[in-house]
Every structure is written in structure tokens, then in C-alpha cells.
N, C-alpha and C positions, 0 to 999 in steps of 0.2 A: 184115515190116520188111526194108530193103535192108542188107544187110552193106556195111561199109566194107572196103574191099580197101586192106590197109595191108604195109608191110615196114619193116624196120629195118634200117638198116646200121652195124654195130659194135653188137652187138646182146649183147654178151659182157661191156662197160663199163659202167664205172657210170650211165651214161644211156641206154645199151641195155636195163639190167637193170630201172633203175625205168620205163622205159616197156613193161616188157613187164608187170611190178607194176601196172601202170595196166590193163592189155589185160586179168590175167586177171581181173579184178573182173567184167568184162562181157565173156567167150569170145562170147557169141552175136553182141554185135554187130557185130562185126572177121570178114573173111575173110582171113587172114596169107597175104601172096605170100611173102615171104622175109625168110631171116633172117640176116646174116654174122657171120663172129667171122673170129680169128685163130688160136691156138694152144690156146684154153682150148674142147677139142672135147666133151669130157662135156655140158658147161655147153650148148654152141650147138644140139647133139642133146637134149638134157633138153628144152629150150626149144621148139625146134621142134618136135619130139613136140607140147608138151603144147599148142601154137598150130597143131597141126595145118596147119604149115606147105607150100606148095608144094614151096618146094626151098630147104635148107640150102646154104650158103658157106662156106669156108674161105681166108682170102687164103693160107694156107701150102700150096704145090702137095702138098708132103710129107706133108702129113695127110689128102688124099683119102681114101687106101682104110680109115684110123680115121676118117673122118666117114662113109664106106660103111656100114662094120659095125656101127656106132653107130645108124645109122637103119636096120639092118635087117629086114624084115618091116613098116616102119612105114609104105612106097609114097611118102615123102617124097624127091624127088629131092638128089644131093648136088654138088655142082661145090665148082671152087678155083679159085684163083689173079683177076687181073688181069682175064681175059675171062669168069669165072666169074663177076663181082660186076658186070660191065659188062652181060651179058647178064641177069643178077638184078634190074637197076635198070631198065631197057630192057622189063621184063612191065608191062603195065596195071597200076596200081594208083589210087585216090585219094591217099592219103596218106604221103610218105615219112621216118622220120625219119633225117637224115645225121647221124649219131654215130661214124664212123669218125674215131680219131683220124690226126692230120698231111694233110701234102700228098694222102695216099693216098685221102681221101674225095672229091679234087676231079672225079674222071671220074666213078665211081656217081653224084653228084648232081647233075652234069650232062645224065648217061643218064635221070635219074628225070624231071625237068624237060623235057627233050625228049620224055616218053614223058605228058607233061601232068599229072603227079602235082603237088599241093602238099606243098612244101620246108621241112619241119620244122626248120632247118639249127643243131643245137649244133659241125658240124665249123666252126670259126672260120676255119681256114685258106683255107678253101673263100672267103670276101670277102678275107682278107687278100692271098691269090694272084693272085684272077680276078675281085672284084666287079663289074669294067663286063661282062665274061664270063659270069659268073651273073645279074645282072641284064635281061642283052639276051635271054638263053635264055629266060628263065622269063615276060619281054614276048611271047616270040614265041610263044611255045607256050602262052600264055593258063595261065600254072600261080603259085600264089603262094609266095613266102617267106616264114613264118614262122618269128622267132627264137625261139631255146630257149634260149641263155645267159639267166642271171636279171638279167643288166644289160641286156640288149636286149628280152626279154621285159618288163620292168618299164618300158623308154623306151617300148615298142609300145604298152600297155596305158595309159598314161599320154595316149598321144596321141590315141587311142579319143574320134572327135568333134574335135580341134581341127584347126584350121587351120594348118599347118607356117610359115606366115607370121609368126605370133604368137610361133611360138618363139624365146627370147633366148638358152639355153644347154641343152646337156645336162649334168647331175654323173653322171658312172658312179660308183662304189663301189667299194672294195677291201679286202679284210680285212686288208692287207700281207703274208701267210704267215708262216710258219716263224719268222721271222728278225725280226720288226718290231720286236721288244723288244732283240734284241741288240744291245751296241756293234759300229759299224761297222769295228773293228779285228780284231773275230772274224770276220768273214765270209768270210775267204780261209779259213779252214781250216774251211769248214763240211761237213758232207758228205754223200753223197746220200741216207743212212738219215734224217739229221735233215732235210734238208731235204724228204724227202717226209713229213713228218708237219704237218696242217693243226689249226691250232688249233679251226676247222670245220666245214670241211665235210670229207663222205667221198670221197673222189674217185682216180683212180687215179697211179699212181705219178708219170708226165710231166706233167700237169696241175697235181699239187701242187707240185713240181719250181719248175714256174713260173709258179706264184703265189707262193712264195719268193722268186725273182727280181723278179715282178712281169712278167714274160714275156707272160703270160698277160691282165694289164689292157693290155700293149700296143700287144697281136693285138686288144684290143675297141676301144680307141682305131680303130683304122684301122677294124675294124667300123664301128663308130658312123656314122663317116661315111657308107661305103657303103650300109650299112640306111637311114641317113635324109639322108643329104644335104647333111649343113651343113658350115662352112668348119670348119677345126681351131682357130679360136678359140675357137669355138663349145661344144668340147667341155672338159670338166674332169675332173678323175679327181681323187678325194679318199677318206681311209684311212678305213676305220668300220670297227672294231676286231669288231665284235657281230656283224656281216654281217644284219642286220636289214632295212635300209633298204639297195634292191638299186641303186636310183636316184633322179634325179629329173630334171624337166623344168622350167626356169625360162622364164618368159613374160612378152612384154612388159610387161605393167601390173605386173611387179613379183613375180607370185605364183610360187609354186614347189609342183609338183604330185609327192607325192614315192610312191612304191612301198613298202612295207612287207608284210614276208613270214617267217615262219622258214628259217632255210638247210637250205631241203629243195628238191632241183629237181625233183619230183614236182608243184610248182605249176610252174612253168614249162612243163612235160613235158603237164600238163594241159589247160594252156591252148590251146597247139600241138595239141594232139590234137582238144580240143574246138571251137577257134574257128569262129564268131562266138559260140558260145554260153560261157555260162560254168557250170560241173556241181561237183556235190558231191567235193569228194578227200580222200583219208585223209593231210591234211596237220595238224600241229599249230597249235591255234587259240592266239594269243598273249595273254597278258597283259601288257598295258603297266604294271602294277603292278607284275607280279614284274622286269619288265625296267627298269625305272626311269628309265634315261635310256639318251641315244644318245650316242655320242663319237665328233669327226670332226678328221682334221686332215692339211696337207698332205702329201703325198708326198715325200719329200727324195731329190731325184735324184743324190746321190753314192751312198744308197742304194738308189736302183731306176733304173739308166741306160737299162735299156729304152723308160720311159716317153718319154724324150728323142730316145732312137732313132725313137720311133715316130712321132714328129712331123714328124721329118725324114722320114720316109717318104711322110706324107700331100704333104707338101708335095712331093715329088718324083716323084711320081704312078707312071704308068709300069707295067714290068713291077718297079719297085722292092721293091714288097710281096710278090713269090713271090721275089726274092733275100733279103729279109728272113727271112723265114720257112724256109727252105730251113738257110739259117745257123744260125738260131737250132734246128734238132732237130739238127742235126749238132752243132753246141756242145752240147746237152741230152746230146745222144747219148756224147761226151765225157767230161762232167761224171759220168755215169751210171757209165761204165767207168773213173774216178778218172784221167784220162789228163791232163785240166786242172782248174781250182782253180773255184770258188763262183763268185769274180767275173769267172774267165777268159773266162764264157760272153758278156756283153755285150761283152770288148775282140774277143772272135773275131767278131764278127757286123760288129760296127763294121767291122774292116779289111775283111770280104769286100765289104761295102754301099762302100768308099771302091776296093775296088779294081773294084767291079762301073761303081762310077760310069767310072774310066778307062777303059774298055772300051767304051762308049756305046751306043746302041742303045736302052736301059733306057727312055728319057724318048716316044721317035718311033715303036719296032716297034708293030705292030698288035697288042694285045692277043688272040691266039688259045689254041687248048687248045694247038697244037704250040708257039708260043712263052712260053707259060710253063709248060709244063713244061721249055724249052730253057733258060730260064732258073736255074729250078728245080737242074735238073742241073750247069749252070756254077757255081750258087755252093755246093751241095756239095761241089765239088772244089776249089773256091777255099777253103773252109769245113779242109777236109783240109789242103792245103796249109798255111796258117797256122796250124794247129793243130800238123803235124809240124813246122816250122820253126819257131813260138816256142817249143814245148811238148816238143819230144822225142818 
């Protein structure tokens, strides 16, 4: 039997870790190129050990000679930093999963893609940044995108056989986070302990972060698009408290083809790994008895202004969506270190996106890696700026 030659990047998170949970069920059949993390070095050397990995990454340059030592006697090579994870994604592999969180997964899964791997992609950022850019790479170099978020994974699997013609709408799904039941008078003073705590799913600290905010449905907003194409009318985003029902696909005759799954991304993570086939997972098998019904309802955007934001983005094409995104981990970033408030994080994103517009460029530059990460970089600082000027 032919080993699949697979790596992971951001291989330390929670979707690094359950797809490595997937890998070790079946070691024989995977050949591991490589494996990244950040700061949690025990964890990415355990791991690579036991996936008998090529060569271990570290984006932290500083923890080289501790990813050294950690792998040592094991003949596993160790790199860091930036050209570490560049040249890690750039080895032959088949299958790559992009799990590094923010802007920073955007070059390894570009590298993986040019090197003709297929693109497992949960780093979101990665469409929200550069979709026509990830899209053209992975045309040209004969390599596929599969999603791994469980809203786009669930729009993929739904669409299995039709014809994108017929499609009338997409619903994505959101569990609203943290905050969904609170009065909207508490939410300035909410704070970063409570709002990383998810009602459910597990997930790590920025991600939960912003699914509180709602952040995080929309980075899939502007997904959606790019994955499948359609106008932003097209798309809907509606609360479902259960997290049961990841999506659905409404078509023209009316019908709606909807996803239904427990809030575990180990089917997601499966699927990607697996496709075109579909294989046994040690996922929980649901009772629609013991769960009894589903509860859905709109999004109220004084409560989640991202959602709003994100709309303006589609429609303003551009390099707009790597300044969007850029703002929004610098605000996260913020919010983390208690420097601005709950809801400061969407009025910061806002100005930089309205001072990004005055600047121009945005709508006409050519979509490359050097201009959006130029981008990138401008609304960071714009990001700061307005943060020390409103905020102190």
C-alpha cells in the first residue's frame, strides 16, 4: 500500500491536534513531512516523534535550539521561523492541512499549493486575505481546496452532485458564542476570560474570542463566497444555538439540503483527509430523540456588527478583505491585552476599513502575495493608530 505523504501546519491547535487524532488511528497509512506549532514545543516534538515526522517547525525563532533538544537522538529534522514553515510547505507532499492560525498561514499554503499538494484549508484567513490568489495557485498547479471549517465543509458535502446552478442560497450557522444570551448593555464590559469560554465547542483561545463577537462567522461570510461563488445575497448566516446543524444549501425548487453533525471538527477534519471517499470516525452518533428540536434565529447586528462589516467587504472586493482581517487580530489583539473594551473591537476595524478606503488602491491593485501582505501591514498600523488615539 502507497503511504500518503501528508503535514500539517499549526499542528499544536485544536484542529492540528484532532487531525493528528485522526492520523494516529491509522500510522501505517500516512508518511508525515511535517509538522508546525508555535510556542507549545513539548507538544509539536511529542507529536512528531510519534508521526515520525520529517522535520518539526517552530514559527518562534527563539525556540529553535528547545525544538533541537526535544527531538534529539529522534533523526527528525528541526527549523523555525518564517522560511522554516516556507521551505516545510514547499517538500512534496499529497495532502496538506492549513491550520495555522491568522494572516500567518497565508505563505505555507500557498507554498503547499505551488508544490501541488491538496489544501485542507481551516486557516480562514487564507480566502478572507487572498481568495482570487489562493484560487489561481491551486488552478494552476493542478492542486485542490478542501474546506475544513464545519460550515463550509457541510456547504461542500451538500453540494456532492449538484449543479451550482440550481443553488438559490447558502444558510451558514452560528452558535452566537459567549455572549448570545446576554443583554446588549453588558457587552462593553465583557472580558477576555468570559468571552473565550464557548458554550460548544472546544477550541482555542482567538477563535472563541471571535465567535463571541461573531468575528469569526464573518471571515466565513467572505469565505463562502470565495469557496463557492455566489453573490452576497446569496448567502445567509442564521444563530442555531445547538451547533447541530453546521449548514445548509437552499435550491431552486424550493428544497433545502441541510448538514447535520455533532460539534466535533473531527468530521470535518475527516472528510478533508478522506475525500472523495467517506471512512468510519470516532465521532459521536446523534440522537434526534434525545436532542429534540433545533432553534434558529436571526442575527441582530447591533449585536454582532461584524456580520455587517463583512458584507461591505464582499461588496468592495479588492485587497479590502486582507485589511479587514489585518484589523480585526490587531483589535483581537487589543481586546486580549484589556487595552480596549468588547465592542471596541468592530468600531476599530470599522475606522481602519473607512480610512483604508481613503487611501485607494484597495478596489484596482493587482491582487499578489507582495500586495496583500502590503496591505496587510498598512492596516495594522492604521489598526494601532486608532486604537492609541481612541483608546489611550
Amino acid at each position: 500500500m502507497t503511504r500518503r505523504r501528508i503535514s500539517i501546519f499549526g499542528a499544536t491547535g485544536s484542529i492540528g491536534q484532532n487531525t493528528i487524532d485522526l492520523i494516529k488511528r491509522d500510522l501505517e497509512a500516512y508518511h508525515t513531512v511535517a509538522l508546525t506549532g508555535a510556542h507549545n514545543i513539548p507538544q509539536l516534538a511529542h507529536d512528531a516523534i510519534k508521526l515520525r515526522a520529517e522535520v518539526a517547525v517552530t514559527a518562534d525563532t527563539d525556540r529553535l535550539q528547545d525544538l533541537r533538544d526535544a527531538l534529539s537522538g529522534s533523526g527528525i529534522e528541526a527549523a523555525a521561523g518564517e522560511s522554516g514553515l516556507e521551505e516545510a510547505a514547499s517538500r512534496s507532499a499529497d495532502w496538506v492541512m492549513s491550520a495555522i492560525v491568522g494572516a500567518a498561514g497565508l505563505k505555507p499554503g500557498l507554498r503547499a499549493l505551488e508544490s501541488g499538494a491538496n489544501l485542507a484549508l481551516a486557516n480562514k484567513e487564507s480566502l478572507v486575505c487572498a481568495g482570487e490568489l489562493i484560487r489561481a495557485t491551486a488552478k494552476k498547479h493542478d492542486a485542490l481546496l478542501i474546506p475544513v471549517d464545519s460550515e463550509h465543509s457541510a456547504v461542500f458535502q451538500a453540494l456532492v452532485g449538484e449543479d451550482m446552478t440550481s443553488v438559490e442560497r447558502i444558510i451558514i450557522t452560528g452558535s452566537g458564542g459567549a455572549f448570545r444570551d446576554w443583554p446588549i448593555g453588558d457587552l462593553p464590559f465583557a472580558t477576555p476570560e468570559q468571552a473565550a469560554t464557548h458554550p460548544n465547542w472546544a477550541m482555542g483561545q482567538r477563535i472563541t474570542i471571535d465567535s463571541a463577537t461573531m468575528f469569526n462567522k464573518a471571515l466565513e461570510l467572505i469565505e463562502t463566497k470565495e469557496y463557492f461563488g455566489v453573490e452576497d445575497e446569496k448567502i445567509e448566516v442564521i444563530i442555531h444555538p445547538e451547533s447541530i446543524i453546521h449548514a445548509l444549501v437552499g435550491f431552486v425548487d424550493g428544497a433545502l439540503m441541510a448538514h447535520v453533525g455533532p460539534p466535533d471538527m473531527r468530521h470535518a477534519i475527516g472528510y478533508a483527509l478522506h475525500w472523495p471517499e467517506r471512512r468510519n470516525l470516532p465521532v459521536e452518533r446523534l440522537d434526534l430523540a434525545q436532542v429534540a428540536q433545533f432553534n434558529f434565529y436571526e442575527p441582530d447586528l447591533t449585536r454582532y456588527p461584524p456580520l455587517r462589516l463583512a458584507r461591505d467587504v464582499i461588496r468592495s472586493g479588492g485587497l479590502t478583505g486582507a485589511v479587514f482581517n489585518a484589523a480585526k487580530e490587531s483589535a483581537l489583539d487589543a481586546f486580549i491585552d484589556k487595552k480596549i473594551g468588547f465592542m471596541d473591537m468592530a468600531a476599530v476595524v470599522e475606522d481602519v476599513l473607512s480610512i483604508s478606503e481613503t487611501r485607494g488602491n484597495l478596489l484596482d491593485e493587482e491582487m499578489t502575495l507582495e500586495s496583500v501582505m502590503n496591505a496587510d501591514a498598512e492596516a495594522r498600523i492604521a489598526a494601532r493608530q486608532v486604537i492609541t488615539q481612541r483608546y489611550g
